[in-house]
N, C-alpha and C positions, 0 to 999 in steps of 0.2 A: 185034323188037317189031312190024315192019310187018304180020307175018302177023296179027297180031290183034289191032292198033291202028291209031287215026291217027294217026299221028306227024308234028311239024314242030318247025324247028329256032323257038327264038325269042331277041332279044337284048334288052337293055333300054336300049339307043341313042338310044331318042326316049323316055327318061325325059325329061330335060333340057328338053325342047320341050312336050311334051303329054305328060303324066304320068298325069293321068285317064283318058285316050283309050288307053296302055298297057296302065291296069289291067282298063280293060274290055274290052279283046284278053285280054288274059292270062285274062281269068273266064272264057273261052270254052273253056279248058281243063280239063280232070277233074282233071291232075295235072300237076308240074313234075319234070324232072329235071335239076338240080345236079350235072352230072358233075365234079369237077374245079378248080374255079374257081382262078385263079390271080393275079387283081387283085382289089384291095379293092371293098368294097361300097361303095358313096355312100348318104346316108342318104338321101336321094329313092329311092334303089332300092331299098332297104331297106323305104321305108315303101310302094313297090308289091305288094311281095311279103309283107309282114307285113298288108296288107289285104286280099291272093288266098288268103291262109288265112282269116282273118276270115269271109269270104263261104262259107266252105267247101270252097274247093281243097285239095286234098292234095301232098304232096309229098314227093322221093325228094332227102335231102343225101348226097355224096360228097365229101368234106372231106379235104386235106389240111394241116392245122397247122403241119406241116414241111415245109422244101424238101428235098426230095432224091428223085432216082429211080437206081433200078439201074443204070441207061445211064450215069449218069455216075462210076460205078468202071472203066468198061473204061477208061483211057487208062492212060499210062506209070506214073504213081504208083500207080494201082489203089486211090485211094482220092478222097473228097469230102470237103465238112465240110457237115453238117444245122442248118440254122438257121430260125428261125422264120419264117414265110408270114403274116402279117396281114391279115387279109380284111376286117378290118370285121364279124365277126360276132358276137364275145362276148356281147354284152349281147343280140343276137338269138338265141341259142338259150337265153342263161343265163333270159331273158323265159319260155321256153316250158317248162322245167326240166331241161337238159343242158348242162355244158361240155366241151369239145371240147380236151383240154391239149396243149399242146404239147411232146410227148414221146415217145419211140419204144418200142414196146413190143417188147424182145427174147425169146425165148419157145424154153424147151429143146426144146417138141413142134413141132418146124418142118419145112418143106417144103425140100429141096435146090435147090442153082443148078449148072448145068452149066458148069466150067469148061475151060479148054486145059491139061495139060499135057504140057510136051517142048516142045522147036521140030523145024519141016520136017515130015521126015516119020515124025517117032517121035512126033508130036504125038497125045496123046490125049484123048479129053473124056469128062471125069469128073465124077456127081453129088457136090456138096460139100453137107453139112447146113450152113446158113446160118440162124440164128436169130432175124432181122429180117424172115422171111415164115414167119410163126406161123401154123396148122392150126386156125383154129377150128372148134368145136362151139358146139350147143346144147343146154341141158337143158329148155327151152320146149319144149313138145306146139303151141305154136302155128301155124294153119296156112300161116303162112310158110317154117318153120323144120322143121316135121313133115317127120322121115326123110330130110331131107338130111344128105348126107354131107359131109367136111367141106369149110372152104372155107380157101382159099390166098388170104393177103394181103401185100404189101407195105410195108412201111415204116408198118407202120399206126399211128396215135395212141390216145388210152386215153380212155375218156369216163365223165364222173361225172354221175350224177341227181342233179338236187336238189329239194326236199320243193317239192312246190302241187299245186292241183289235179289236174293230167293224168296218167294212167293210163299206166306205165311197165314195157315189158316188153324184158327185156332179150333178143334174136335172138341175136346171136353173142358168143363171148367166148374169150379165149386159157385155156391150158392152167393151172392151178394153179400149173406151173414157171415163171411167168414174172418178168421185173424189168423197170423202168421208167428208162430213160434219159435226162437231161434233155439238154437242146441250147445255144449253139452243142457241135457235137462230131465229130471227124473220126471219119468211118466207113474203112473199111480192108478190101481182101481178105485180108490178111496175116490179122483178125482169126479168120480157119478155118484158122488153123496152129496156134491152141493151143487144146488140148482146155478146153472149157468145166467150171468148175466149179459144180456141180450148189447148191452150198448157197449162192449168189450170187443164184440164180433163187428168192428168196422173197416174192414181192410178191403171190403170187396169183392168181387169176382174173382179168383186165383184163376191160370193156366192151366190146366193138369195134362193136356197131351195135347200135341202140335204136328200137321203137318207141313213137311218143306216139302218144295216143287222148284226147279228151275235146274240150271246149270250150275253147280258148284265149284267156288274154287278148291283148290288143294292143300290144305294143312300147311302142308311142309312147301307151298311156293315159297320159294325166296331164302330159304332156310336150307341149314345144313342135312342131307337126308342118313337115315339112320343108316343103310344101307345102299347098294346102289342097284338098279334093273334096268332093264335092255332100254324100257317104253315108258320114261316117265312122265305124268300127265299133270300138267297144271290146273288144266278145267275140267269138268268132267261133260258129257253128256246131257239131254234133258233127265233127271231120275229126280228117285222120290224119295224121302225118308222121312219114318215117326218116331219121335219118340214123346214116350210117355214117362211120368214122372213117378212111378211107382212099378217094384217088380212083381209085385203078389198078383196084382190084375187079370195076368193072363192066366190063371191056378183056374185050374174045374173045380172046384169046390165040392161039387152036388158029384159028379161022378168018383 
């Protein structure tokens, strides 16, 4: 993005201290990116960034619901157990009209993981189809989404619209063959020894990333606010925001 942004990291550390003094750093920005997060949100933080949209900032979420990544089936067992990530967000995106569930979405049209098999030196590495990093498409002409091909995700979650104002387009979505797993639940390499049964995978289309458009309201209308600021907004502006239901996504992989 440096080629044709300006980019800088930022943190929200000196919420706690000068919270006002944040947000008006943070207005300074076009756009936020959410890669990832993996500690809860404070509602001081919450209520900086539910007013940097307000004002009309935009912003880019990568979310993940569940704990778990790929790195942690390589050991002895070859497997983990996936359980829920709490971040402190629900009522923040449920506000805006998206929940983000906490649940994996397994998907017959998937992307392979390359594994070892043999030991020494008969060892060979072999693509396995692995159905917890789902292929998705778009059927959106939108020009986000226009004529890319598909996209490889991880461990992704499954996200639901709900009815209000803001303008809902769905970018990515898994395959028709998919099913929805809930959590705690021990994942397993074992589980690509046996052939998947096709009529298991009927849950449908999942969501995997949304964008909103419109005027949003404000979290904390009506509500007691964490703090107080000079300029506080209940609606915000025309702006934008995505999020996506997986944080590995945006990872170069190849670089």
């Amino acid at each position: 993005l440096r080629d044709y942004y300006f980019i800088a990291p930022f943190t929200l550390d000196s919420v706690v201290s000068n919270a006002e003094t944040t947000l008006n750093n943070l207005k300074e920005y076009d756009l936020i990116i959410s890669a990832k997060p993996t500690e809860a949100f404070s509602e001081q933080e919450k209520y900086v960034l539910d007013q940097y949209s307000m004002n009309g900032g935009k912003s880019l979420w990568l979310i993940d619901n569940v704990a778990i990544d790929q790195d942690s089936l390589y050991n002895e067992s070859g497997s983990t157990i996936a359980t829920s990530r709490d971040l402190n967000l629900t009522d923040f995106f449920f506000k805006y009209g998206v929940r983000i569930n906490p649940v994996l979405v397994n998907d017959l049209y998937s992307a392979p993981i390359t594994l070892a098999i043999g030991e020494g030196s008969a060892t060979q590495f072999q693509p396995i189809q692995w159905q917890y990093a789902p292929l998705a498409s778009s059927n959106s002409n939108h020009p986000i989404v226009n004529n890319l091909n598909l996209v490889r995700f991880d461990f992704v979650n499954q996200i639901d619209t709900l009815p209000n104002n803001i303008s809902k387009t769905i970018l990515l979505q898994s395959s028709p063959l998919s099913r929805l797993e809930g959590i705690p639940k021990v994942v397993s390499l074992d589980d690509i020894k046996s052939e998947p049964n096709p009529e298991d995978y009927n849950n449908g289309y999942q969501n995997l990333a949304v964008l909103l458009e419109g005027a949003f309201t404000s979290v904390y209308n009506n509500r007691v606010k964490p703090f107080t600021i000079s300029e506080d907004k209940t609606e915000s502006k025309s702006t934008k925001m995505i999020i996506i239901a997986d944080g590995d996504v945006i990872k170069n992989d190849v670089g």
